[in-house]
C-alpha positions as CSV (number, residue, x, y, z in Angstrom):
1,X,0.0,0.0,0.0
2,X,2.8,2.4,1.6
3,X,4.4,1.6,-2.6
4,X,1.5,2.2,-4.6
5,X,1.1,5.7,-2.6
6,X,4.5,6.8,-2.9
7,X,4.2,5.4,-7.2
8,X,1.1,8.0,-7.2
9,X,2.8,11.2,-5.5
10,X,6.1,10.6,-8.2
11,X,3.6,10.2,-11.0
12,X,2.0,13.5,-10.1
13,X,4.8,15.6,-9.2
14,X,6.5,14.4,-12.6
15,X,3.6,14.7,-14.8
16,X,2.4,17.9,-16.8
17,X,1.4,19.6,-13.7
18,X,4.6,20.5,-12.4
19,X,6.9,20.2,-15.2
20,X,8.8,23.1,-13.6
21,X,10.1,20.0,-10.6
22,X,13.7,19.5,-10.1
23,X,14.0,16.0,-10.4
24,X,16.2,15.9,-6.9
25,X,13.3,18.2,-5.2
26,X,10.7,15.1,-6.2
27,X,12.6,12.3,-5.1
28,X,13.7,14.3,-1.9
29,X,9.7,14.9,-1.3
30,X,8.8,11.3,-1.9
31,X,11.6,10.3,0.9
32,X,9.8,12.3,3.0
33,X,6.8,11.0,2.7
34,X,8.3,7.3,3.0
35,X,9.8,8.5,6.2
36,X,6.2,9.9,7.5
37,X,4.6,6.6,6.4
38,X,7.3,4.9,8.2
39,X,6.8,6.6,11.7
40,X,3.4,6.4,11.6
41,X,3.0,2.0,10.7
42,X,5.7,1.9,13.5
43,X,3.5,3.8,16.4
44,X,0.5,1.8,15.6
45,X,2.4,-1.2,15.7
46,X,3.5,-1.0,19.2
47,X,1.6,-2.1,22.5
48,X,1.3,0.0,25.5
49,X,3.4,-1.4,27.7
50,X,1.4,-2.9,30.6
51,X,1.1,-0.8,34.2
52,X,3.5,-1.9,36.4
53,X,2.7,-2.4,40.1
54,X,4.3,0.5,42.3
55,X,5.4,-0.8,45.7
56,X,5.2,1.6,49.2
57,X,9.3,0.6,49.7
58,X,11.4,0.7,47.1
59,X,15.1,0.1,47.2
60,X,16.8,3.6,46.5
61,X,20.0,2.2,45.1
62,X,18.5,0.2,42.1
63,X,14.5,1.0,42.4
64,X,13.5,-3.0,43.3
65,X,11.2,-3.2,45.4
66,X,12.7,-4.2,49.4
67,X,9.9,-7.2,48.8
68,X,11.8,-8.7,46.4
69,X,14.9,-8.7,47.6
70,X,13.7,-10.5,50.4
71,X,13.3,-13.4,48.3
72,X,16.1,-16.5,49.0
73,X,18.2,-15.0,46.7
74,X,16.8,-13.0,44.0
75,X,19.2,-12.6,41.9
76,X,19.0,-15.9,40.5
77,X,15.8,-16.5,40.6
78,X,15.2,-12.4,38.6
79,X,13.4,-14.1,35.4
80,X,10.7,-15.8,37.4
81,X,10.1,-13.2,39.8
82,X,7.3,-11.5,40.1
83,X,5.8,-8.2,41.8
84,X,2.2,-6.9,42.2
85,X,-0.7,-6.0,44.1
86,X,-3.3,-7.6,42.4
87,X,-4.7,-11.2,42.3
88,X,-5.2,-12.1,38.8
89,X,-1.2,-11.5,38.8
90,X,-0.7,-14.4,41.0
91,X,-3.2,-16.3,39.0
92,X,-1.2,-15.8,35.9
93,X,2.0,-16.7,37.2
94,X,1.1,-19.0,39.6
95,X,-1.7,-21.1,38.2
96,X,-5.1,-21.3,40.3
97,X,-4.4,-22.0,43.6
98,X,-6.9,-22.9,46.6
99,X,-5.8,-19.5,49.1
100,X,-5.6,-16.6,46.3
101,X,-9.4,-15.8,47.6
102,X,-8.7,-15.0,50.7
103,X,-5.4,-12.5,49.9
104,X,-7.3,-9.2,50.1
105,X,-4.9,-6.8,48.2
106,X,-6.2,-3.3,49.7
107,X,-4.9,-0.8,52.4
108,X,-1.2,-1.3,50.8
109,X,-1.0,-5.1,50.7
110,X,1.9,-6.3,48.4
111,X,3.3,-9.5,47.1
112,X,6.3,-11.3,45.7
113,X,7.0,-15.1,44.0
114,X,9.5,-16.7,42.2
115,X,10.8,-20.1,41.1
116,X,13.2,-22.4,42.8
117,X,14.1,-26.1,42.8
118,X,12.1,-26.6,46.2
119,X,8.6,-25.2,44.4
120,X,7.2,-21.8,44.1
121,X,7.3,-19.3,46.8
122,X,4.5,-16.4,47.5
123,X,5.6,-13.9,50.0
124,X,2.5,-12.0,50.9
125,X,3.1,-9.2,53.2
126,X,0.3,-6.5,54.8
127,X,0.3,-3.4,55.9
128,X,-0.8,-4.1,59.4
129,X,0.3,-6.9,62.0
130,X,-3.3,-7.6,62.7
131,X,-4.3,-8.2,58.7
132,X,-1.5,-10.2,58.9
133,X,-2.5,-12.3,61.7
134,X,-6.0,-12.2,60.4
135,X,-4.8,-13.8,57.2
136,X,-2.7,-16.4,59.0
137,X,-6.4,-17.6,60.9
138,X,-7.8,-18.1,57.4
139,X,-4.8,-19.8,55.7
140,X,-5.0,-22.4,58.7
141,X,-8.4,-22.7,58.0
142,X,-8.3,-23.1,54.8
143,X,-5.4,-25.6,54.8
144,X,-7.0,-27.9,56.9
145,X,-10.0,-28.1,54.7
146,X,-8.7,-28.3,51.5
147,X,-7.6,-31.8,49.3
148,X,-3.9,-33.1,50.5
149,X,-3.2,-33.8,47.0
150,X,-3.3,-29.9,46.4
151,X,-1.3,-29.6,49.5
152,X,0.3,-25.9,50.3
153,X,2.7,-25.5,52.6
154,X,2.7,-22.3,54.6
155,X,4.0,-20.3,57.4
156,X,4.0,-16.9,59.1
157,X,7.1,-15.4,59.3
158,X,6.9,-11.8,61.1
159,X,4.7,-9.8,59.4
160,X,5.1,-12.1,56.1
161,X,3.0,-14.9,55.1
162,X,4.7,-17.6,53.3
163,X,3.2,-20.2,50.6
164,X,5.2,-22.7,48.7
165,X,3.3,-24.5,45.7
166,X,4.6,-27.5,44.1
167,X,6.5,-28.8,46.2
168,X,8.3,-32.1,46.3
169,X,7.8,-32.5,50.2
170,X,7.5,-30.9,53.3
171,X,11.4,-31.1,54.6
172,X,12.0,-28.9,50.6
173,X,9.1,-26.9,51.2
174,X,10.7,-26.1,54.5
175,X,14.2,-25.5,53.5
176,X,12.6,-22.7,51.3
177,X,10.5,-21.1,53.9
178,X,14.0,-21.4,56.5
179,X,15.4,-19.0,54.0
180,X,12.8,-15.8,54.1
181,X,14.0,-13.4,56.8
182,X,11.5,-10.7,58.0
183,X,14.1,-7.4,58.4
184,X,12.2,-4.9,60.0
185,X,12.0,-4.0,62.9
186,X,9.6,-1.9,65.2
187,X,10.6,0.9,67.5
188,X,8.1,1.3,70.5
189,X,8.1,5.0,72.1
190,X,8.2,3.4,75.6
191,X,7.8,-0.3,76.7
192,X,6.8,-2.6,74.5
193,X,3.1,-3.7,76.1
194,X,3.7,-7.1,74.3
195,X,7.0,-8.0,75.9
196,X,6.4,-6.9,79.4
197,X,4.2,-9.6,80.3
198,X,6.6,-12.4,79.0
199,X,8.7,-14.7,81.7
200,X,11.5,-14.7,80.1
201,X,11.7,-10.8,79.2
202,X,11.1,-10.2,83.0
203,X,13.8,-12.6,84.1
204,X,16.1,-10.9,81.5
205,X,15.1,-7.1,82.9
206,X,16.2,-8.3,86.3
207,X,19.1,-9.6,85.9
208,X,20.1,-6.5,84.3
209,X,18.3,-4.0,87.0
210,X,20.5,-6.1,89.4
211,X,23.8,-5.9,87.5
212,X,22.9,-2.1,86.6
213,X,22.7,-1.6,90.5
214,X,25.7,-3.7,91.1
215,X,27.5,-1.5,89.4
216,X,26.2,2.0,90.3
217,X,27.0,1.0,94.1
218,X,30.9,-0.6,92.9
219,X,31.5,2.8,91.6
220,X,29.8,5.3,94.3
221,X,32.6,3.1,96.4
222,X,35.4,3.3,94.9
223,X,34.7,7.2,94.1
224,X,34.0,7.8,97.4
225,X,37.5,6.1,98.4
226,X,39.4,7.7,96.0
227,X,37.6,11.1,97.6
228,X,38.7,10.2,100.4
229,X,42.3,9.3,99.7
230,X,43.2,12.7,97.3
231,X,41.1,14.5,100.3
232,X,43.5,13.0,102.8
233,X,46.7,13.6,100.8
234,X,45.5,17.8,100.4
235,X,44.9,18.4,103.7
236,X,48.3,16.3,105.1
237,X,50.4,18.7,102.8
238,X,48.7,21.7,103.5
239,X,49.4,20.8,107.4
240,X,53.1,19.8,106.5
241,X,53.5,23.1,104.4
242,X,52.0,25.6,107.2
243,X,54.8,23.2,109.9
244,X,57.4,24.3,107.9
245,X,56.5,27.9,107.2
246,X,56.2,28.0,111.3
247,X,59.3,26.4,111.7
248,X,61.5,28.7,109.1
249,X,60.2,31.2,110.8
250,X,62.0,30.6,114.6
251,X,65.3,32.2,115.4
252,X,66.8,28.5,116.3
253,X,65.7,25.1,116.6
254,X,64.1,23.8,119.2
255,X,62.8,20.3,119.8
256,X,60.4,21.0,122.8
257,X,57.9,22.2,120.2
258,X,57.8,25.8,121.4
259,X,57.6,25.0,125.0
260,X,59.7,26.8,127.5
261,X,62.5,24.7,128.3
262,X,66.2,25.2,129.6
263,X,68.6,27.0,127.8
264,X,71.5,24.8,128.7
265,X,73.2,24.9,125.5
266,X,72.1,27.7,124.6
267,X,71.3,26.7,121.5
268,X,67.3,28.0,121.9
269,X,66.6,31.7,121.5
270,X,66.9,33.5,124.7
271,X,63.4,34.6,125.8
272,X,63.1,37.6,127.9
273,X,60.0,37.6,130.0
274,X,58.0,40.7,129.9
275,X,56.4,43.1,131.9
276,X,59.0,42.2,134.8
277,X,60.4,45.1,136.8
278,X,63.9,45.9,136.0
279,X,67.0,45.4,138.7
């Protein structure tokens, strides 16, 4: 079609119409109709590409969403990996499975799967502990009802739950689900109201009240010593330092300590009473 256009436009542009033409100017016009022709098959060719799913955390050094890269690792397993919020995704990739009804994908809810040699792993993780845990109650549920033949394996794993299809057995199924790590952790402003009431939290917070205690009263001690001891040392060389300024300060030694005593060597300054009458 694009040829039998392009034939038409030369025949006109070189018939008696235009006779005036450059030859160059009509072959240059007909490129650039070819050219326009070109563009314009090629755009209607193409496919929209299809909407890819945007996930709440995204990696900042490569833009993969932090999902994914919790995988056992991705970067083998990139070509069969998969990212969405949506079920009919899961369906596509993952074939119909008995528990893709009851993943509700709203309020932020986001998934990951790929392919490994232990079966087919589904990472499903919500926004919110408690959709999380209410999504565990119905996988358990659900398990327990459905045919062993289409057997899932599954398990929680923080705020993660965890499906492996296809599996050869449960020790493969298990090795795969050993392997997914929840990384993130929770900051409480105070105490944590979940820990508090746990045995082995309380046992842990006393041990360390008593060895914080321990300490403090280890160190007020020995501070206190080492007070005292510097204290001591001051004050004896201040009393040392006044002794000697009292003792340069005497005519001649004397070893009664400033007491009167008898001049018998007259060695002690001679001390003349006073007030006494005169001979």
């Amino acid at each position: 079609m694009l040829n039998k256009e392009l034939k038409q436009i030369e025949k006109i542009f070189s018939g008696s119409l235009f006779p005036q033409l450059n030859k160059v100017l009509v072959k240059n016009l007909i490129l650039l109709v070819a050219v326009f022709f070109s563009i314009n098959f090629t755009a209607a060719a193409q496919k929209p590409n299809p909407p890819v799913a945007k996930s709440q955390e995204v990696s900042e050094s490569d833009g993969v969403p932090v999902l994914i890269k919790h995988l056992p690792n991705w970067d083998s397993v990139r070509d069969s990996t998969i990212f969405t919020n949506n079920v009919g995704d899961l369906r596509k990739s993952l074939g119909e499975r008995p528990v893709f009804d009851l993943i509700d994908f709203v309020g932020g809810t986001e998934a990951a799967a790929a392919t490994y040699p232990q079966g087919k792993l589904l990472i499903v993780e919500y926004a919110t502990p408690q959709a999380s845990v209410e999504m565990d109650a119905r996988t358990v549920q659900r398990l327990a009802e459905i045919d062993q033949a289409r057997k899932v394996f599954y398990r929680r794993i923080g705020n993660y739950n965890a499906f492996v299809f296809d599996a050869p057995d449960e020790a493969a199924a298990n090795s795969l689900l050993d392997q997914v790590k929840y990384e993130k952790d929770v900051q409480w402003l105070g105490e944590n109201p979940f820990m508090a009431s746990r045995s082995d939290f309380k046992f842990k917070m006393d041990v360390q009240t008593t060895s914080e205690v321990f300490i403090a009263t280890t160190l007020s001690i020995i501070t206190g010593l080492g007070l005292s001891v510097l204290a001591g040392i001051v004050v004896g060389l201040c009393f040392f330092y006044f002794r000697n300024q009292r003792r340069a300060s005497m005519a001649a030694f004397s070893d009664a300590g400033g007491m009167t005593r008898l001049n018998l060597d007259e060695l002690s300054e001679q001390i003349i009473p006073k007030g006494l009458l005169k001979d």
